[in-house]
C-alpha positions in Angstrom: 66.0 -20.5 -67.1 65.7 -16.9 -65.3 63.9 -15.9 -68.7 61.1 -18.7 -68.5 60.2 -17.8 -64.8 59.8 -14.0 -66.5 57.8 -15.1 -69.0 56.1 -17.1 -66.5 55.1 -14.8 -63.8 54.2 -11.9 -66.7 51.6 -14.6 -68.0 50.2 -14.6 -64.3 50.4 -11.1 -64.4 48.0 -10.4 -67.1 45.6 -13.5 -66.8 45.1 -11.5 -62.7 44.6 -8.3 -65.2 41.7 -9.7 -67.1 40.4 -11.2 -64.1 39.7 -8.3 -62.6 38.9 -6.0 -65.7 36.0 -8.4 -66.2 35.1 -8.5 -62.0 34.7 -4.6 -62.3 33.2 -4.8 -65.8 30.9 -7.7 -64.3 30.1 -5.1 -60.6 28.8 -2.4 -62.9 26.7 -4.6 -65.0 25.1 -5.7 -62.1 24.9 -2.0 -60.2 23.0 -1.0 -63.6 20.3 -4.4 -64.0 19.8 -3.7 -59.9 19.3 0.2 -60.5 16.9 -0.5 -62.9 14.7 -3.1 -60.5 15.0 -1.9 -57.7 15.6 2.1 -58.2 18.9 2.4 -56.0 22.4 1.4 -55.7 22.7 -2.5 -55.5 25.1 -4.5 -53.1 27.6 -6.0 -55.3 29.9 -6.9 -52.0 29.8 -10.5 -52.8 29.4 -10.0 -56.8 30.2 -13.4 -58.5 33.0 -13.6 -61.4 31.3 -16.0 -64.1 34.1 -17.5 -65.8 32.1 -18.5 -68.8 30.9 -14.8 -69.9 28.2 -16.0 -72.4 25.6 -15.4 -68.9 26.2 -11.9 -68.9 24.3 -9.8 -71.5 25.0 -9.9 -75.0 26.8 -6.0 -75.0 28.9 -7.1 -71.7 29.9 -10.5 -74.0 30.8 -8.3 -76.6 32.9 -5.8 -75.1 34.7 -8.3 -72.7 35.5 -10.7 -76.0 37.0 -7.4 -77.4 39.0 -6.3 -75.0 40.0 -9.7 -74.4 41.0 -9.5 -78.0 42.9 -6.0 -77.5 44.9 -7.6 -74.8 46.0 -10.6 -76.6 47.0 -8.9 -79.7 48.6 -6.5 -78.2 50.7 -8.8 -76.0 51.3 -10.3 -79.6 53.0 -7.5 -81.0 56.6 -6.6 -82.2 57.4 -5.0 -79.0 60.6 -6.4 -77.1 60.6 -8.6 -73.7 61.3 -6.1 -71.7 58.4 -3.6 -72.9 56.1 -6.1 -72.7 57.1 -6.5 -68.9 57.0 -3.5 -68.3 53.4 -3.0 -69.7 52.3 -5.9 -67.9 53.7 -5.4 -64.9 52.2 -1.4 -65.2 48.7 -2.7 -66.3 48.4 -5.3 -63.6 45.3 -5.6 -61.6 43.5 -2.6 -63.3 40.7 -1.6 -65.0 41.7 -0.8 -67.9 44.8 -3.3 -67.9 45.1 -2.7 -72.2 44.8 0.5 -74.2 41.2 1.0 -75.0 40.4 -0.8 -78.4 38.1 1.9 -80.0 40.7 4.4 -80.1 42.4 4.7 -83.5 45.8 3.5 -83.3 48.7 6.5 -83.8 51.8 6.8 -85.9 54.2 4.4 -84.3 56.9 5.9 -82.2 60.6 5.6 -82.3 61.4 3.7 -79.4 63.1 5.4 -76.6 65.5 3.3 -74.9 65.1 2.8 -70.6 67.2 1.9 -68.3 66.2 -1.3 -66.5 65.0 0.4 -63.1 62.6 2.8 -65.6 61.5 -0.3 -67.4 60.5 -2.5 -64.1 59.5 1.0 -61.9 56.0 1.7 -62.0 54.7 5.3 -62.8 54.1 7.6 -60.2 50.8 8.8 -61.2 47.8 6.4 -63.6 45.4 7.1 -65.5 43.2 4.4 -63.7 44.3 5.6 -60.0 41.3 7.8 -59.0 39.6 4.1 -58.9 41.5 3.2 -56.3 41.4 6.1 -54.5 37.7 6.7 -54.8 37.0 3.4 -52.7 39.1 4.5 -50.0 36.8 6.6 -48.0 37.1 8.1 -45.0 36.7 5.3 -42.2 35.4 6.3 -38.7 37.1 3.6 -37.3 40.5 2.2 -37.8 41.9 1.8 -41.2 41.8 -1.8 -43.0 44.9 -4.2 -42.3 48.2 -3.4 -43.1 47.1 0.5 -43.8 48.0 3.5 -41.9 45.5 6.8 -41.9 47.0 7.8 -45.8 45.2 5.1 -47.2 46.5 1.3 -48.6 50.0 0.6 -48.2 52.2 1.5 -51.0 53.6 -1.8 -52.7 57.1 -1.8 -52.4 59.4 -1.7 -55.1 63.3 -2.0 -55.4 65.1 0.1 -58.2 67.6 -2.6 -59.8 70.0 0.3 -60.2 71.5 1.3 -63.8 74.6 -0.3 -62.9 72.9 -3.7 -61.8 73.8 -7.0 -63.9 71.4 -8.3 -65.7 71.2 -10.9 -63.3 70.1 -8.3 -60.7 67.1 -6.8 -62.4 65.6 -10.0 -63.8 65.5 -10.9 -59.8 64.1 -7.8 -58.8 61.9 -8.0 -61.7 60.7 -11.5 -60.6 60.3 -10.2 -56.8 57.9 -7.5 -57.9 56.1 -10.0 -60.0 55.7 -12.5 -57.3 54.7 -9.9 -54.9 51.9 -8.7 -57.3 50.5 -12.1 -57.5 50.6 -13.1 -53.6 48.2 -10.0 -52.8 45.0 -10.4 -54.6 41.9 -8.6 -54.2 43.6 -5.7 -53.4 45.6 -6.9 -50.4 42.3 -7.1 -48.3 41.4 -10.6 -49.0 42.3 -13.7 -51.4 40.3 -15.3 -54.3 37.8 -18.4 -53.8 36.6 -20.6 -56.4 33.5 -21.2 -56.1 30.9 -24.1 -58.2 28.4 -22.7 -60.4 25.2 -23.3 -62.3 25.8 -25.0 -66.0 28.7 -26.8 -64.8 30.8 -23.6 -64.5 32.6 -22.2 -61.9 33.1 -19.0 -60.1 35.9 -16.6 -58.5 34.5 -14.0 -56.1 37.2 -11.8 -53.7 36.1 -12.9 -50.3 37.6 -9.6 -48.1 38.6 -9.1 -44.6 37.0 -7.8 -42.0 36.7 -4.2 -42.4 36.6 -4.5 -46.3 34.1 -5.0 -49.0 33.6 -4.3 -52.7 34.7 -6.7 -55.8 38.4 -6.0 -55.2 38.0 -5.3 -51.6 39.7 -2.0 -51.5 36.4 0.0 -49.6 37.1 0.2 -46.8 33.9 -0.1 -44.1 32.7 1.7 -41.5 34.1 0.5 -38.3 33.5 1.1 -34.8 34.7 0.3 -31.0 33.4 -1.5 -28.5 33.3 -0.7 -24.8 36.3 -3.8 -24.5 38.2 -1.9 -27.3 37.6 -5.0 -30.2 36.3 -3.1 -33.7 33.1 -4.0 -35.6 31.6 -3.3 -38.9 28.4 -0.5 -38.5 28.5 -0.9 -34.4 26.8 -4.3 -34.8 23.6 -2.7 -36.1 24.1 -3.2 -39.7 26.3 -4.7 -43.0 28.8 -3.3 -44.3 27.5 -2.9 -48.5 30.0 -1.9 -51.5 28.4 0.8 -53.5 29.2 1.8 -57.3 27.1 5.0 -57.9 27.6 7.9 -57.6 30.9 6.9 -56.4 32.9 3.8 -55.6 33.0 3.3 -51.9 31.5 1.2 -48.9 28.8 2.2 -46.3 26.3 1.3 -43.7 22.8 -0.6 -44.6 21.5 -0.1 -40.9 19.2 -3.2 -39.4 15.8 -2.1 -38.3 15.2 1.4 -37.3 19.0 2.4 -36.6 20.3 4.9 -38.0 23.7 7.3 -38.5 26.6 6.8 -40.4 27.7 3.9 -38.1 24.4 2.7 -37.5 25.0 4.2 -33.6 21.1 6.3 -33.3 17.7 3.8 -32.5 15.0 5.9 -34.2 12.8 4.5 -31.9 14.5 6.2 -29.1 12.0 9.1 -29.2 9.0 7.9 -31.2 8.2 5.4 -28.2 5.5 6.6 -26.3 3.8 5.8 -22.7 7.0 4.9 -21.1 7.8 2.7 -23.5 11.2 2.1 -24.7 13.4 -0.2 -28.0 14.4 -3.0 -27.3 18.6 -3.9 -27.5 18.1 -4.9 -31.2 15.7 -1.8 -32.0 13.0 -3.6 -34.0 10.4 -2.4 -31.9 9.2 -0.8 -28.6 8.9 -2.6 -25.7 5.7 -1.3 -24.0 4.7 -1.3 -20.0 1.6 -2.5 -18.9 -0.9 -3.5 -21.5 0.2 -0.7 -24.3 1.0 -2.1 -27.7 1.7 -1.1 -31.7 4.7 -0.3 -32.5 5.3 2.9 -30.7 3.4 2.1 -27.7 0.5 3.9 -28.5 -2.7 0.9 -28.4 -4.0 0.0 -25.3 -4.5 -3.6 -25.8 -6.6 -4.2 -22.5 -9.8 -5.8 -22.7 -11.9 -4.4 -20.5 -15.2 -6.5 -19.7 -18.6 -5.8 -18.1 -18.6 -2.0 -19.5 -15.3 -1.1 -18.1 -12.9 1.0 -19.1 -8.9 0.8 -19.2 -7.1 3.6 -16.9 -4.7 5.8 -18.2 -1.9 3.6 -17.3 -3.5 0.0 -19.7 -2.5 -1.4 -16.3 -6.0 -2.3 -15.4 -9.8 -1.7 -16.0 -12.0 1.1 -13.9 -14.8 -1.3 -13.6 -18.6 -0.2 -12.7 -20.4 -1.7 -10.0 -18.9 -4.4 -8.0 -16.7 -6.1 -10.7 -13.1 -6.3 -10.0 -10.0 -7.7 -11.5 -7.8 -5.9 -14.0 -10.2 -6.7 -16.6 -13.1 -6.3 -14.9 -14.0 -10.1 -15.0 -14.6 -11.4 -11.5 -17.5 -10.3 -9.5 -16.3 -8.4 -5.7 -19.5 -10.0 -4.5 -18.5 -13.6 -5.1 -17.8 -15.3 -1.5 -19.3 -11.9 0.3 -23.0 -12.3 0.3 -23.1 -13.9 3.7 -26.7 -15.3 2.9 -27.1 -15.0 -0.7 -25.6 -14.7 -4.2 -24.3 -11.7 -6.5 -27.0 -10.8 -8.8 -26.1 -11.3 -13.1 -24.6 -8.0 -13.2 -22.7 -8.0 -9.9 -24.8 -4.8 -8.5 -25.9 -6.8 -5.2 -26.6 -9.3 -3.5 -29.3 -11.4 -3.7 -30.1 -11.8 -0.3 -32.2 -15.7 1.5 -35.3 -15.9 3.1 -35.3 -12.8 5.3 -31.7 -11.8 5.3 -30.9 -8.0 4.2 -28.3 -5.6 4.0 -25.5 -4.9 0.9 -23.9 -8.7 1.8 -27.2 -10.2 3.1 -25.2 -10.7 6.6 -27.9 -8.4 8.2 -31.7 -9.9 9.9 -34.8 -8.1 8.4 -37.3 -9.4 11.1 -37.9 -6.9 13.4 -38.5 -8.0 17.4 -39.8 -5.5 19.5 -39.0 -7.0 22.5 -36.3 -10.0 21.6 -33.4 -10.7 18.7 -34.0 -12.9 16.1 -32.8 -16.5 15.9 -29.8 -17.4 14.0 -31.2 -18.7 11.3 -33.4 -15.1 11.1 -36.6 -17.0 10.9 -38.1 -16.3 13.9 -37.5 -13.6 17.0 -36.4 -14.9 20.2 -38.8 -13.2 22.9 -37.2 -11.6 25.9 -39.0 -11.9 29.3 -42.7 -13.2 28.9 -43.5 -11.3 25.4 -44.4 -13.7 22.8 -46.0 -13.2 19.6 -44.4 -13.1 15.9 -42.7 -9.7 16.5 -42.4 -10.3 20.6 -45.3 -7.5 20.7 -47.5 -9.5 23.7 -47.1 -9.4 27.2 -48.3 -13.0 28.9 -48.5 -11.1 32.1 -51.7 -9.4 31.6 -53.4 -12.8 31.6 -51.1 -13.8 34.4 -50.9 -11.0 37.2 -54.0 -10.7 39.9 -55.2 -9.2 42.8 -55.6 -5.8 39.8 -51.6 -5.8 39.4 -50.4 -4.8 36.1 -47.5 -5.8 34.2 -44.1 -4.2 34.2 -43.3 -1.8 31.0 -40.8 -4.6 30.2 -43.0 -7.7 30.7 -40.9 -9.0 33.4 -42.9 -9.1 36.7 -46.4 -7.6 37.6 -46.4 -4.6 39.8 -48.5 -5.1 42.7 -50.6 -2.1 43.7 -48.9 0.3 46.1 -52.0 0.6 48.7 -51.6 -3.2 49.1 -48.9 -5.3 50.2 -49.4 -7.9 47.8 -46.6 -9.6 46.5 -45.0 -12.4 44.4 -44.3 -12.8 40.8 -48.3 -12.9 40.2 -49.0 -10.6 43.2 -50.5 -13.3 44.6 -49.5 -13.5 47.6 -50.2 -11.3 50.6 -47.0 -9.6 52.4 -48.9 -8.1 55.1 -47.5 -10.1 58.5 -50.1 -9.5 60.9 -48.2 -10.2 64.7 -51.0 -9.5 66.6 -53.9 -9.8 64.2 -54.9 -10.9 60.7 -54.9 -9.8 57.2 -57.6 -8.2 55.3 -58.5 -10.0 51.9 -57.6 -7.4 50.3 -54.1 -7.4 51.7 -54.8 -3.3 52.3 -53.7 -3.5 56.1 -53.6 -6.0 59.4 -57.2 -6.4 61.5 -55.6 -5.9 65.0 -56.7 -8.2 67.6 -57.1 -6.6 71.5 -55.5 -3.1 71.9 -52.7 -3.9 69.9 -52.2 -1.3 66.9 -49.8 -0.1 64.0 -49.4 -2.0 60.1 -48.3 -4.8 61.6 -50.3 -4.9 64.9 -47.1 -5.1 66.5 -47.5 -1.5 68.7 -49.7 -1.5 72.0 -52.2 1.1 71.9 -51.9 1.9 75.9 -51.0 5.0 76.9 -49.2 4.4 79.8 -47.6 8.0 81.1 -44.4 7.2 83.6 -44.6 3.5 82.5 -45.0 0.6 80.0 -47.7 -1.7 79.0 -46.8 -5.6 79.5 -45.6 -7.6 76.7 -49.4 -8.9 76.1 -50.8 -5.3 76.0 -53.1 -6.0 78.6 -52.0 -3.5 81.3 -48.8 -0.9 82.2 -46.2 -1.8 84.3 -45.7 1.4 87.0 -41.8 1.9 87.4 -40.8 3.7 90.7 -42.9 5.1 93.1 -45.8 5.5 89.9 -49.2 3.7 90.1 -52.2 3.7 88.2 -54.1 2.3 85.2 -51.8 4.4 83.3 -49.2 5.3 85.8 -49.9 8.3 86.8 -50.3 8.1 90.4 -47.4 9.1 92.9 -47.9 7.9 96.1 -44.4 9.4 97.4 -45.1 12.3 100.3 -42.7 15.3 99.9 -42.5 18.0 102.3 -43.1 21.5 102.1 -40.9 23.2 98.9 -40.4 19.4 97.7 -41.2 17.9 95.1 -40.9 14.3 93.8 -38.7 13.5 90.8 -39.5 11.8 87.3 -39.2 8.0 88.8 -41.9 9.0 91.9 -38.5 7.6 94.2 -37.0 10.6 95.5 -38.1 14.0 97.0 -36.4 17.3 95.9 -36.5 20.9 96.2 -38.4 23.5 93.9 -35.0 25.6 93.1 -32.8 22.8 91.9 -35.2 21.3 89.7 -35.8 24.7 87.8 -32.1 25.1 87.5 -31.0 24.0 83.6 -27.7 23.8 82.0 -26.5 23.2 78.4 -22.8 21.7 77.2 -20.8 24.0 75.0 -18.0 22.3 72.5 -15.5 24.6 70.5 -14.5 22.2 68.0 -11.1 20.8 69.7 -11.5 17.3 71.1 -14.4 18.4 72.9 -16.4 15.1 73.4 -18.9 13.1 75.1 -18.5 9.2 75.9 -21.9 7.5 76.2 -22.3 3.9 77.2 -24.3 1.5 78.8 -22.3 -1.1 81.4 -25.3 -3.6 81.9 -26.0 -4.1 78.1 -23.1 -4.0 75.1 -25.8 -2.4 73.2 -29.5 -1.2 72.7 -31.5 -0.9 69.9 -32.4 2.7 69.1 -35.2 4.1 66.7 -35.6 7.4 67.4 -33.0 10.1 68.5 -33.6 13.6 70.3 -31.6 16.3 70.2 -30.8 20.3 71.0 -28.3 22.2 68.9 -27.0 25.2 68.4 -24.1 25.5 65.8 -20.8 28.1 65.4 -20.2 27.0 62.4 -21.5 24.7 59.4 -18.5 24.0 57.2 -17.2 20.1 56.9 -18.1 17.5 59.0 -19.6 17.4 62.8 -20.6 14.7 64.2 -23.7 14.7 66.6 -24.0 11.0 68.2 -22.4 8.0 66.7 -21.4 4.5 67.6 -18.1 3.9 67.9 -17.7 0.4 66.8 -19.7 0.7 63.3 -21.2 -2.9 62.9 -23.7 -4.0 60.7 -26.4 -1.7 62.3 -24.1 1.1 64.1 -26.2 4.2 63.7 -24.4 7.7 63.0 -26.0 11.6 62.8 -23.8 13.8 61.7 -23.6 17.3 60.1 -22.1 17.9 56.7 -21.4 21.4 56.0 -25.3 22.7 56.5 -27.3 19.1 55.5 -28.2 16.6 58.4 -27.4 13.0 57.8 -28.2 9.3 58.5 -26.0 6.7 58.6 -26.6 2.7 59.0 -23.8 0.8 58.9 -24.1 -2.2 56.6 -25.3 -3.1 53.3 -28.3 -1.0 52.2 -30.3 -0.6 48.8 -31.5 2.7 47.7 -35.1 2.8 46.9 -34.3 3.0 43.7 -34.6 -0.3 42.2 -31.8 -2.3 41.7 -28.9 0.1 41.8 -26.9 -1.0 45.0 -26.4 2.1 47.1 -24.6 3.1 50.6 -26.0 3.2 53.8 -26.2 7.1 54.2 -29.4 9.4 53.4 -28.7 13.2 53.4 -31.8 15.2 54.4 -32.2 18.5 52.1 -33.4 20.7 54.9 -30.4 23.3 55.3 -29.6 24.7 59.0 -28.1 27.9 59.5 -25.1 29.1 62.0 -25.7 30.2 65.7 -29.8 29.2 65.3 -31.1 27.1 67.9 -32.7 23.7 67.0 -34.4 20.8 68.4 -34.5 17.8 65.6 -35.3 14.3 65.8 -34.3 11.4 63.6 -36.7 8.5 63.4 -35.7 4.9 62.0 -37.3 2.6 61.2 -38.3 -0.8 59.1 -41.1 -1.4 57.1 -43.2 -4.6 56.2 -41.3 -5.4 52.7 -38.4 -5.2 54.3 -37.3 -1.9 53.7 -36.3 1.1 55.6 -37.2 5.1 56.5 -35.7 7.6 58.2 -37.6 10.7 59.3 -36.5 14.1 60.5 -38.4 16.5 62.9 -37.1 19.8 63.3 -38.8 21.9 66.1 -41.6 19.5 65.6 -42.2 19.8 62.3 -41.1 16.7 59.8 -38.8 18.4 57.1 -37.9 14.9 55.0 -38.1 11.6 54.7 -35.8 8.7 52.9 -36.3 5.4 52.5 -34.0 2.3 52.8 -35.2 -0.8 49.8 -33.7 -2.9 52.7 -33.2 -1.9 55.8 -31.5 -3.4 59.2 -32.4 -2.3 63.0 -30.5 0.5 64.2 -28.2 0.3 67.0 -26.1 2.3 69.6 -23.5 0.7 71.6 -20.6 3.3 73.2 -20.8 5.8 71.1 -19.3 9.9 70.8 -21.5 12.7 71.3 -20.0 16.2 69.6 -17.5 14.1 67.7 -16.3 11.1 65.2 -14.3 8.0 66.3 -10.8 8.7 64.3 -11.6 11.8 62.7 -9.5 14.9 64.3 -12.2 16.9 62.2 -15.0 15.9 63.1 -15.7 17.5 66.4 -18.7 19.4 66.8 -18.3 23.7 67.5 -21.5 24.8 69.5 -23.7 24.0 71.9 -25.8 20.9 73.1 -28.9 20.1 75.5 -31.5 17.8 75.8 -30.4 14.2 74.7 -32.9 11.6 74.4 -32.6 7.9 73.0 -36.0 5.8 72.6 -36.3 2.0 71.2 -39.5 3.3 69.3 -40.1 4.9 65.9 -42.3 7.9 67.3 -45.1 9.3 66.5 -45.2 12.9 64.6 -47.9 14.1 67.6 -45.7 12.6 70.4 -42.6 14.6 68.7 -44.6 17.4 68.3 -45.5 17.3 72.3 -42.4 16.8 73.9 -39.5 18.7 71.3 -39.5 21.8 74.0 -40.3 20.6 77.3 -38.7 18.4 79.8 -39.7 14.8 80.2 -39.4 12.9 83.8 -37.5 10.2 82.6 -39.6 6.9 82.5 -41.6 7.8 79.4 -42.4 4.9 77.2 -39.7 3.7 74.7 -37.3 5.5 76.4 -33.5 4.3 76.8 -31.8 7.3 78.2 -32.4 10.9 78.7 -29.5 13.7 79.4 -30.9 17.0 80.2 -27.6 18.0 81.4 -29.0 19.8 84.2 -26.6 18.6 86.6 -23.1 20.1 85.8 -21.3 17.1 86.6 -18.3 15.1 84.2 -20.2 12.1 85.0 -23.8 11.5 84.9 -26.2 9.1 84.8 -29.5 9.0 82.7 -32.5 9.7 84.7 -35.6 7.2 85.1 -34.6 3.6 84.9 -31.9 3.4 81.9 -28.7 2.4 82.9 -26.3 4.8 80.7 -23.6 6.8 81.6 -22.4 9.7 80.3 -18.8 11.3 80.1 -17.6 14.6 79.7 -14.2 15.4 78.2 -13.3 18.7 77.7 -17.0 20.1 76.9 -18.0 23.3 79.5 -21.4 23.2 81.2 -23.4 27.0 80.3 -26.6 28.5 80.4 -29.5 27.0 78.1 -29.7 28.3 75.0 -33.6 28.7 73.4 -34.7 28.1 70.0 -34.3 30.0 66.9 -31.9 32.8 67.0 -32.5 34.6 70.5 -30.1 33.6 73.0 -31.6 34.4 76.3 -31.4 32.4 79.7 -34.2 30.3 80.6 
């Protein structure tokens, strides 16, 4: 029984042995018909093993037949069991698994006799072994299964030992037999059958991973992975079997890797503009709009003549065109009254619009804006006319008035007092008298006089004309047509004073006095007990200053109402104040109440000024200033308010602890009349009597007393505090007693 099993499993042994002869005979066929199609090494890794051999060529039929023949008859010779075991079991899964039929059979030999264990063993070295070992090549990875870094794992065998039964070796013989036959294709895989054309079928080897070739014994290259697993080629190619020049296995990289194990993208340094491959590395992937196969064509399409930047991320465009390929017009949605022209170089602007986005009026208005709609101009004032270049006023003003430089009012002449928004009607209020056609000045009826006929013409001397300017009214002891008749009788060395009601001596009416201040609280209290306050329009005074740094004050009321008139000095300048709401004279800028005189006094110079107020037909106001006489300035008030004294401060300011006056003062005289420059000029240096006309009060400070009344008929009273009595001072800069 033992003996049929032997039989059995060498009959399996050599049917495996022409198997594969004709699978290797079969892989080189097919390396030399792909050689000669294709120029190179084919892939004969999954190389088909055609049963029926009549579809091979007609040499490869002829030389498997006869070594199919060889084998047969020489399994058929007169060779004992145990030889032909042994040769089988040698010869198994080789090449060349039968001498080679061509050689010219030798002498036969005496036959040696063998132990079993020489018999079963196989050799140590084959002729047929550098096959083997020529398709094991060096593998970058780890070695196929079952192998260890020498190469394929040695087949085991088990010496039956000389002085085994026979029983013994036939079982060891049998072991290695059945061993043989459960490893095909070389260990690395197992045999698949396989349906072909013409009815046939076919074996092929289908390997395990890490293997190839028609036997699977090349081992491929293998790699590993980041998670330690191994992969054929690092996943970037198949692993091919290879015949020529040698047996072996290698890398047939995918797309443009490259190396040994398929680990190096070509592309990694042929991709230009910032491009880089892509994970399978088949091409570049390119940024922006760059394309080809390396990155290097700009596939922007640039309209309206522009031109792609050196990025291919977007077009330089010309003109107004925007967008990155230049296709949409900047202008669209901008031209405020128009459209973008064809080529987007403007605007194309309505009617009379202008500018770059037609959002600008071309109609120019001299004197207006245009309307909204830019049609038209909208005329300011009275201008009219297409480009607001007419004045209606010229048609319009009368009485020879002429329109305003801006068209808004006609401007009356200045020698008239014409007024209105025509100038047509006359200003001029005549009180005591009537207006001249031309509106030049008032026809004064009687002996009444001035612009306004509002000033008696009488010269009444030491009194005042009655309210109808028919006659003076004498005060005192004074008679007359003009009051200048005394009827009072003084005796011998008498004389009678300034109201004709008293008689007194030569020697105390020549005897003067002036007040001196130094600058400390010095100050004079002037009021009037009967009346809370008088209107005042001109203001007489004699000074003589220390010093003209800050402020001094002069005379000034102390209650400052609408009205409250103040002279003071600031540093060398005289000025004029009216309490209340004034307007300059210059047209309409809302000014203060003050007016500063541009005459300049100087230090210890003796002075005698006078400050006239008054108001004017229209309204308005002047002030005048006399010094010694003389007018120096005038200023003028565009509306004016009657000036006022109530109790007022002479040498000093109310609340002001710098404001007192350093110097000397003489000769104070308040009148209810804007004087004239010829009266002024009369009376500056020399004493009056008191009851002159217009005049309120009058403080010669003659009589060194602290307090005094005012001579003639007035009812004020003056104070001194703290202010010395002292000789006169004269005018100019001499200083001599009178």
């Amino acid at each position: 029984m033992r003996r049929r099993i032997f039989t059995l499993c060498v009959a399996l042994v050599a049917a495996a042995s022409m198997v594969v002869t004709a699978v290797e005979e079969v892989a080189v066929l097919q390396d030399g018909f792909h050689g000669l199609a294709k120029g190179n090494v084919g892939d004969l890794g999954d190389s088909r093993l055609p049963v029926g051999m009549e579809q091979f060529s007609a040499k490869s039929s002829e030389h498997s037949a006869e070594s199919q023949h060889n084998t047969v008859a020489w399994h058929s010779a007169k060779a004992s069991s145990d030889e032909k075991a042994e040769v089988s079991a040698e010869f198994a899964g080789r090449q060349d698994d039968v001498p080679a039929v061509k050689k010219k059979a030798l002498p036969a030999k005496k036959p040696v006799k063998k132990t079993a264990a020489q018999r079963i063993a196989r050799p140590t070295s084959h002729v047929d072994d550098h096959i083997e070992t020529n398709t094991r090549e060096p593998n970058p990875g780890t070695a196929g299964p079952g192998d260890d870094e020498s190469g394929p794992a040695e087949e085991e065998h088990s010496d039956l030992g000389e002085g085994a039964g026979v029983d013994e070796g036939m079982s060891a013989e049998l072991g290695a037999c059945e061993a043989r036959a459960a490893a095909p294709c070389g260990g690395h895989g197992h045999y698949e059958m396989r349906p072909a054309p013409m009815g046939l079928s076919e074996v092929l080897c289908k390997c395990d991973k890490g293997w190839t070739g028609p036997d699977c014994k090349a081992g491929c290259p293998m790699s590993q992975t980041k998670d330690g697993l191994l992969q054929e080629c690092s996943g970037n190619g198949m692993c091919r079997f290879h015949a020529h020049p040698f047996t072996g296995a290698a890398c047939v990289c995918k797309n443009s890797w490259a190396g040994k194990l398929c680990e190096k993208c070509k592309l990694d340094q042929q991709c230009a503009n910032q491009g880089f491959p892509d994970v399978t590395c088949s091409k570049c992937q390119c940024k922006n709009k760059w394309g080809g196969k390396h990155c290097t064509s700009c596939g922007l399409q640039c309209a309206n003549k522009g031109t792609p930047d050196d990025e291919c991320a977007k077009c330089n465009c010309k003109l107004s065109w925007t967008g990155n390929t230049c296709s949409v017009c900047g202008l669209n949605k901008k031209c405020k009254h128009g459209a973008p022209q064809a080529d987007c170089s403007s605007c194309k602007c309505q009617g009379n619009w202008v500018g770059k986005h037609c959002d600008k009026c071309g109609i120019k208005c001299k004197n207006g804006v245009p309307n909204h709609s830019c049609t038209a101009c909208v005329c300011q004032d009275q201008w009219t006319g297409k480009k607001c270049d007419q004045c209606t006023l010229k048609k319009m003003c009368r009485n020879r008035s002429m329109p305003s430089q801006a068209c808004d009012k006609c401007v009356c002449p200045h020698s008239t007092s014409w007024k209105g928004s025509f100038c047509h009607v006359c200003g001029l209020v005549c009180i005591n008298g009537i207006a001249t056609k031309d509106c030049r000045q008032c026809k004064c009826s009687g002996k009444w006089g001035g612009l306004t006929c509002d000033k008696c013409k009488i010269p009444c001397v030491y009194g005042a004309p009655d309210p109808m300017c028919n006659k003076c009214v004498c005060p005192g002891g004074w008679s007359g047509r003009l009051c200048t008749k005394c009827g009072l009788k003084c005796s011998k060395g008498n004389v009678h004073d300034s109201t004709c009601t008293r008689c007194m001596s030569k020697s105390a009416l020549k005897q003067q006095h002036a007040l001196a201040f130094d600058g400390d609280a010095n100050v004079l209290t002037l009021k009037n007990p009967v009346k809370h306050a008088e209107a005042v329009s001109t203001v007489d005074i004699k000074f003589k200053a220390l010093q003209l740094r800050g402020v001094q004050g002069l005379i000034c009321d102390k209650e400052q109402v609408p009205g409250s008139l103040c002279i003071r000095l600031v540093n060398n300048r005289l000025t004029v104040t009216v309490f209340g709401d004034h307007v300059t004279s210059k047209d309409p800028v809302i000014s203060g109440s003050t007016q500063t005189f541009a005459y300049s006094f100087k230090p210890f110079t003796g002075y005698s000024i006078s400050v006239v107020y008054g108001l004017l037909a229209q309204g308005m106001a002047y002030t005048k200033l006399y010094v010694d006489g003389h007018p120096v300035g005038t200023k003028f008030f565009a509306s004016g308010r009657a000036a006022r004294l109530g109790t007022c401060f002479v040498g000093g300011l109310q609340s002001n602890a710098q404001g007192y006056f350093q110097g000397f003062l003489d000769e104070l005289r308040l009148w209810n009349v804007p004087r004239m420059p010829w009266q002024i000029h009369k009376d500056f240096d020399r004493q009056l009597v008191g009851v002159e006309h217009g005049l309120i009060a009058y403080f010669p400070f003659n009589n060194p007393k602290i307090s005094e009344p005012s001579l003639g008929i007035s009812q004020w009273h003056l104070t001194v505090n703290g202010a010395m009595y002292t000789d006169p001072f004269t005018l100019g800069r001499r200083n001599t007693a009178a």
